[in-house]
N, C-alpha and C positions, 0 to 999 in steps of 0.2 A: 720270833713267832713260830711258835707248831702249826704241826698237822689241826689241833681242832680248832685252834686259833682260827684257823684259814677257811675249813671246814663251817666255822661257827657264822660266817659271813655271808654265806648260802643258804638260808635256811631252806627247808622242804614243808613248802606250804601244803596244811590238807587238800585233796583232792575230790572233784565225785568220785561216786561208784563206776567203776568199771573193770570189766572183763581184762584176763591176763596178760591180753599180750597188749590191749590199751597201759596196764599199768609199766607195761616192762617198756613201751614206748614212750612213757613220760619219765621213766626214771631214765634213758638212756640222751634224752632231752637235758634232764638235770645236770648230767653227769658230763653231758657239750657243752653246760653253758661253765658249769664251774673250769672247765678244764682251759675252753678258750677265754676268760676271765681272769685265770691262773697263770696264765701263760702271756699275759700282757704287765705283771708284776714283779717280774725277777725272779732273784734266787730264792724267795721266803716260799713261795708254790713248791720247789721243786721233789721234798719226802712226796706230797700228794701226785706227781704227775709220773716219779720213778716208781711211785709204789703199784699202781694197778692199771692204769686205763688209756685205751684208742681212743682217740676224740672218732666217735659213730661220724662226725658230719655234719653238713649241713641238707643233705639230702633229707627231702621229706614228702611226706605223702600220706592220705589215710591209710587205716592200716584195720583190718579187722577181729575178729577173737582167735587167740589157738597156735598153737606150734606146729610144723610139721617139717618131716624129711630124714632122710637118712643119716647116721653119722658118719663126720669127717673125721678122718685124720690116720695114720700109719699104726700096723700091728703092734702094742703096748710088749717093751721091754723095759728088764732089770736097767737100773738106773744108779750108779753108786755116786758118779763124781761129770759133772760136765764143764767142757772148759769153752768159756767164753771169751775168744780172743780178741782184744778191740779193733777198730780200724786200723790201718799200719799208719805209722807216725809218717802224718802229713802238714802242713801248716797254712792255714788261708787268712784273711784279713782277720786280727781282735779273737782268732778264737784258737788256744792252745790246746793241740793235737791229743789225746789220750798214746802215752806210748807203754803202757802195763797192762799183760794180759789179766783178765781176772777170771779167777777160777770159781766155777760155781757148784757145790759140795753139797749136797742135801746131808741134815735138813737144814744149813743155813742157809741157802743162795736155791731159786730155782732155773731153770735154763729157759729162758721168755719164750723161746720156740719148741717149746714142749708142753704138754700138758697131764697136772700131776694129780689129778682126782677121775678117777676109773670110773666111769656109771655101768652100772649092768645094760644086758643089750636093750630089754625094754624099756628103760629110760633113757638112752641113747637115743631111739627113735623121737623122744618127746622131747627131745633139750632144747632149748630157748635159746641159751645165752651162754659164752664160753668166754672169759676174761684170764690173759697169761698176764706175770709179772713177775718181775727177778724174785718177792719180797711175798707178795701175794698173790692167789688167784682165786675166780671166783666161778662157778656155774647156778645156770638155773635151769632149770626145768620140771614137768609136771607128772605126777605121778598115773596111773588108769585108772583112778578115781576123779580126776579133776584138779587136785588141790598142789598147791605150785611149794617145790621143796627148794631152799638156795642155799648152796656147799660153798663157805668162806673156808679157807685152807692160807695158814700162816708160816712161815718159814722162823727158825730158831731164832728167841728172844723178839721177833717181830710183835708189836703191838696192834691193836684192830680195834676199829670205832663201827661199831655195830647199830642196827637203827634199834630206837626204844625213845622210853621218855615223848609217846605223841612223834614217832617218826624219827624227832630229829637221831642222829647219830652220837654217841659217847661210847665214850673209851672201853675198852672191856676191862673191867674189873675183880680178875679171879676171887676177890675175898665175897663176889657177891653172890658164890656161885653156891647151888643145892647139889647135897650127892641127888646122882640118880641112877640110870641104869647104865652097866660096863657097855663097851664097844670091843667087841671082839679081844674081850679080855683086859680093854685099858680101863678104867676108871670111869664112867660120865657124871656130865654135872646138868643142871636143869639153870638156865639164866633166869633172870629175873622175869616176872612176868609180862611186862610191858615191853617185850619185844617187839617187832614189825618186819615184816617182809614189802615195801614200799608203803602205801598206807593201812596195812592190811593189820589184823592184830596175829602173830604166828608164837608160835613156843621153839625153843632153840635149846640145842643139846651140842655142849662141849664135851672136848676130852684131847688128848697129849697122843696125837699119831707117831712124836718123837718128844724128847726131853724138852721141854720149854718150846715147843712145837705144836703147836693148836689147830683143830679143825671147828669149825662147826658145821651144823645142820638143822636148818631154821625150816617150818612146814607151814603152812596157811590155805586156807581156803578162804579163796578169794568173794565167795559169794557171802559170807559172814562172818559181819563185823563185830560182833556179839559173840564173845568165848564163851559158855556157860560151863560150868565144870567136866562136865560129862562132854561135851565137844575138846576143849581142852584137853582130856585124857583121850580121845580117837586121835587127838594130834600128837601127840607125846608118843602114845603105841607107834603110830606111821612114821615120824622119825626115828625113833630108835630102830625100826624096821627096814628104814632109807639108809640109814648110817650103816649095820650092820650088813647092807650088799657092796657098798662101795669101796674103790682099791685105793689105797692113798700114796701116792711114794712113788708111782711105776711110770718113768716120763712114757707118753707118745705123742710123736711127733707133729707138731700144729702143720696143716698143710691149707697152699694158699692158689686160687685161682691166677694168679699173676706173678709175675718176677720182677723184680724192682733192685737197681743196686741201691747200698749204701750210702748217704749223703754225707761228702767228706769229711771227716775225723768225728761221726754220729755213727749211731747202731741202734735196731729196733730195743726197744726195753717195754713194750705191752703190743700184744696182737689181740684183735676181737673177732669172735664169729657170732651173730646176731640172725636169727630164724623168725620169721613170723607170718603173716597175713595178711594181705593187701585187701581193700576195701571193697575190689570187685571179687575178693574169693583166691585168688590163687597167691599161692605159697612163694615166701621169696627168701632168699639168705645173703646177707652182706657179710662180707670178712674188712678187717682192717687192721693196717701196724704204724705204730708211731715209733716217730725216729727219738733221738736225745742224744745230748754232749756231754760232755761229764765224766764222772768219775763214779761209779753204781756204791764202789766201797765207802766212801766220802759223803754218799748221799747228797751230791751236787750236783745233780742234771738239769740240762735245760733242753727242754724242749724244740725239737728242730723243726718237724710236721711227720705230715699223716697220708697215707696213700690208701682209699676205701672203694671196693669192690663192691655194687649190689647190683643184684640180678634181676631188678623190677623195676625201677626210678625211669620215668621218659619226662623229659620237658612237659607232658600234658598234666602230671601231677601238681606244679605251680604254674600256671600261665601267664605268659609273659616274661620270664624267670630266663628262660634260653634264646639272649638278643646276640648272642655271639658264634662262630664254629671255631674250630679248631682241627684241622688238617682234613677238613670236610666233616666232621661230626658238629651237633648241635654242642653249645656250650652256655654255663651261665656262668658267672662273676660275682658270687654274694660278696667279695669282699676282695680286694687286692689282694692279700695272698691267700685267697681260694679259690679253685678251677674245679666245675663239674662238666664232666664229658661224656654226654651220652650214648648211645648205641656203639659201643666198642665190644665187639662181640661178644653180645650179649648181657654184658654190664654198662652200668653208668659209675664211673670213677672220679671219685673227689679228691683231687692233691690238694693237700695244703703245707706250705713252707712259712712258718712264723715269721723268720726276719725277714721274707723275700718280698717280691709283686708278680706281676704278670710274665715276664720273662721267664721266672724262675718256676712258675710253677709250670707253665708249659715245657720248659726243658725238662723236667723231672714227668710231664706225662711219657713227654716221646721215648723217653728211657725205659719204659715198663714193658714190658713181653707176657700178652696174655696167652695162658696156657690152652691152646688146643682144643672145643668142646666143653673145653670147664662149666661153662652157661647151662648145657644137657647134660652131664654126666658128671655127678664129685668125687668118684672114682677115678678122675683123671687131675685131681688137681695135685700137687705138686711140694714135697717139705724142702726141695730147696733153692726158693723162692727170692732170700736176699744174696745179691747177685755182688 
């Protein structure tokens, strides 16, 4: 079974209309339930779960329109070769240790605790959604027009199933590609026109930031559904305009509100940082990284869990949801192996351990060291994080 095999089992049903950060709320919904669904099936999940993505959670809550806040993360440097060393050869019940470091070399491999697409600083201000991945990584964010641009950035020979075709997801297919306008000197291409940015209809612009090394730059405006040619071309000019400011290649450093060690013979393989809106108005930002076993070369990982930080979640958003505490904080239990712990300065924090239960996932909260202020200040949070 592949990736769209797996993929093709999820479909993404149309949606109503709504505003951006409703849609980036259902897509990030989408993307929990395939992941925890995926992750109850074996090894045939595991290209989709080494490739891109934190399970966000189970934490939930209304949420309202719009992005906002400052960006995260450490001063952007030259980047040639990062090495990714595994866990040191340990051995626990049924699961054989990784004892090979792996080295991660752009543009084949990227370093999951880095982030390798540059926004200029006024989109920095606007960004949504920040996704690391050895393989892939993705962002979103909005432009000071309104209209919401999503940066997929692929590592050498990596494949990507882009939305189109009514949403759902297919393969990219370079022979289907239009010339179009260069990217700071490479070549671009125009995809086909049935793109999408979640249900939305967008235009997307490839091109080769290294040899068999693909970026794209998909645009939409969220308010209309209806491309008519001449909108279509506003969106084309604003991508190739979006494209043309951003840095591609230059890691900097993912920084995390919390410290967490490594869950034995596991290592993170995707970190998330997720921005948006809460229902009463005020601004909130979740981080999260998921652990995995395996072997990244081998494309065998399994999924271990998830430790997620959000700076707004209080038990009054589900009621009745927080029938538990934990070392005097409220607690809820959506599932045996998931723990949501509220007010830990200033976050509510969701462990999840795939193969565990309630032991395990509470050992793994007591283990986390939250950074100092990080709740007030993101200039205090922290890149080194896994402990």
């Amino acid at each position: 079974m592949n990736e769209n095999d797996i993929l093709g089992q999820f479909p993404e049903e149309e949606l109503p209309a709504s505003r951006v950060d409703v849609a980036a709320a259902v897509r990030s919904g989408r993307r929990r339930r395939r992941a925890y669904a995926a992750a109850g099936s074996g090894g045939a999940v595991l290209a989709v779960l080494a490739a891109v993505l934190v399970v966000p959670g189970a934490i939930g809550y209304a949420r309202g329109g719009g992005a906002g806040g400052t960006g995260v993360g450490a001063e952007p440097k030259p980047t040639v070769a990062v090495s990714v060393s595994a866990t040191p050869s340990r051995s626990t019940d049924n699961v054989s240790c990784m004892t090979v470091p792996i080295t991660t070399k752009l543009p084949d491999r990227f370093s999951v605790l880095e982030r390798f697409v540059g926004l200029p600083d006024a989109a920095e201000q606007r960004l949504m959604e920040y996704t690391t991945g050895a393989t892939r990584q993705e962002v979103v964010y909005t432009t000071a027009t309104g209209d919401t641009v999503q940066v997929n950035l692929a590592a050498r020979g990596e494949g990507y199933a882009l939305a189109g075709n009514g949403g759902r997801a297919a393969p990219f297919d370079p022979d289907t590609l239009v010339p179009g306008d260069p990217v700071n000197g490479r070549p671009g291409f125009w995809l086909p026109d049935d793109q999408r940015i979640w249900q939305y209809p967008a235009v997307r612009l490839a091109w080769q930031w290294a040899p068999d090394a693909w970026v794209f730059v998909a645009v939409t405006d969220t308010d209309d559904r209806d491309l008519t040619a001449q909108r279509r071309q506003r969106l084309r000019e604003l991508a190739v305009a979006q494209a043309q400011a951003l840095t591609i290649g230059r890691g900097v450093a993912v920084t995390s509100p919390f410290r967490v060690p490594a869950p034995d013979c596991a290592r993170p393989v995707s970190t998330d940082l997720y921005r948006g809106t809460h229902a009463n108005g005020a601004a909130f930002v979740r981080f999260g990284v998921m652990f995995a076993r395996g072997d990244l070369a081998k494309s065998n990982l399994l999924t271990e869990g998830s430790v997620t930080a959000d700076s707004i979640a209080t038990p009054a958003d589900k009621p009745g949801s927080a029938t538990s505490t934990v070392d005097g904080h409220p607690a809820a239990v959506p599932t045996d192996n998931v723990l949501i712990v509220y007010d830990v300065a200033g976050f509510a924090l969701e462990i999840s351990v795939i193969d565990g239960g309630r032991v395990d996932t509470e050992a793994r909260f007591r283990s986390i060291e939250m950074v100092p202020g990080a709740d007030q200040d993101e200039s205090r949070w922290v890149t080194d994080f896994i402990r």
